[in-house]
N, C-alpha and C positions, 0 to 999 in steps of 0.2 A: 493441451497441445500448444496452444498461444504462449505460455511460459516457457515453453522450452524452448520457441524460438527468436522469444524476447530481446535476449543478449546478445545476439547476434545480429538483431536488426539495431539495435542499440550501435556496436562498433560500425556498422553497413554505414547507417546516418551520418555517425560520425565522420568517417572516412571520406563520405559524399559531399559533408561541409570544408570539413578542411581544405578539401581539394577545388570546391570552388571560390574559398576565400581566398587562397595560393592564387588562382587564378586571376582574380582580379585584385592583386596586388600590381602595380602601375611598375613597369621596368623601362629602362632607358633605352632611347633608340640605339642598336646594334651598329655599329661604324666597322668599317673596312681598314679604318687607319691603323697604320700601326702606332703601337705605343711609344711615349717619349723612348724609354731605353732599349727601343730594337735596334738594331743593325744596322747598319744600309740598306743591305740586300731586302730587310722588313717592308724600311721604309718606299723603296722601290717596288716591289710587287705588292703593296696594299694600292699604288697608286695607280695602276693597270688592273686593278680585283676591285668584282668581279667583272669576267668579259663583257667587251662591249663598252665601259667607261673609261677609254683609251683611245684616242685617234690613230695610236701610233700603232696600240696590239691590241688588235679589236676581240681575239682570241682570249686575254689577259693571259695568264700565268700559264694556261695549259699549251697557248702558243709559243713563249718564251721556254719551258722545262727542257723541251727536246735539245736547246741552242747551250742551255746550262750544264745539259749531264754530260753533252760533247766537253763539255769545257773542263769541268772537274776529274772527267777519266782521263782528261789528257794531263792532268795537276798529277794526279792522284800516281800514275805509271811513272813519274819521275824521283828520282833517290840519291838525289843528290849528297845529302848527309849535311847542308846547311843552308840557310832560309838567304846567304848572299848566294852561295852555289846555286844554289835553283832560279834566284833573281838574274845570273848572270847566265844560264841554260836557257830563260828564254826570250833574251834580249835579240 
């Protein structure tokens, strides 16, 4: 009886070490910043994320989305047919 469930305790172990040597493999602290080749817009909402590390949006991002999507569905309904058209639409 013990042979037959040999192998399977055999992968069990296994599985059980691997998973704790993973574990204690050392990882770098998780930063909020955005990276050199983000955006703007990256770089600005890493620096209000996560809420609360902002004086100005204490909310961070979840406070500011609502202000962004007004912003972009009013970009977004516009059809000008070129990138000075639109620049001069909403001067």
């Amino acid at each position: 009886m013990l042979t037959r469930w040999r192998p399977e305790l055999r992968r069990t172990l296994r599985i059980a070490l691997l998973t704790a040597v993973l574990a204690l493999i050392p990882t770098g602290v998780v930063s909020a910043r955005a990276a050199a080749p983000a955006s703007c817009m990256g770089h600005e909402s890493s620096s209000i994320s996560p809420p609360g590390t902002s004086d100005e949006f204490q909310g961070g991002m979840a406070q500011v989305m609502p202000d962004f999507r007004a912003i972009i569905s009013f970009f977004a309904r516009l059809h000008e047919g070129s990138h000075e058209a639109c620049d001069a639409a909403i001067e």
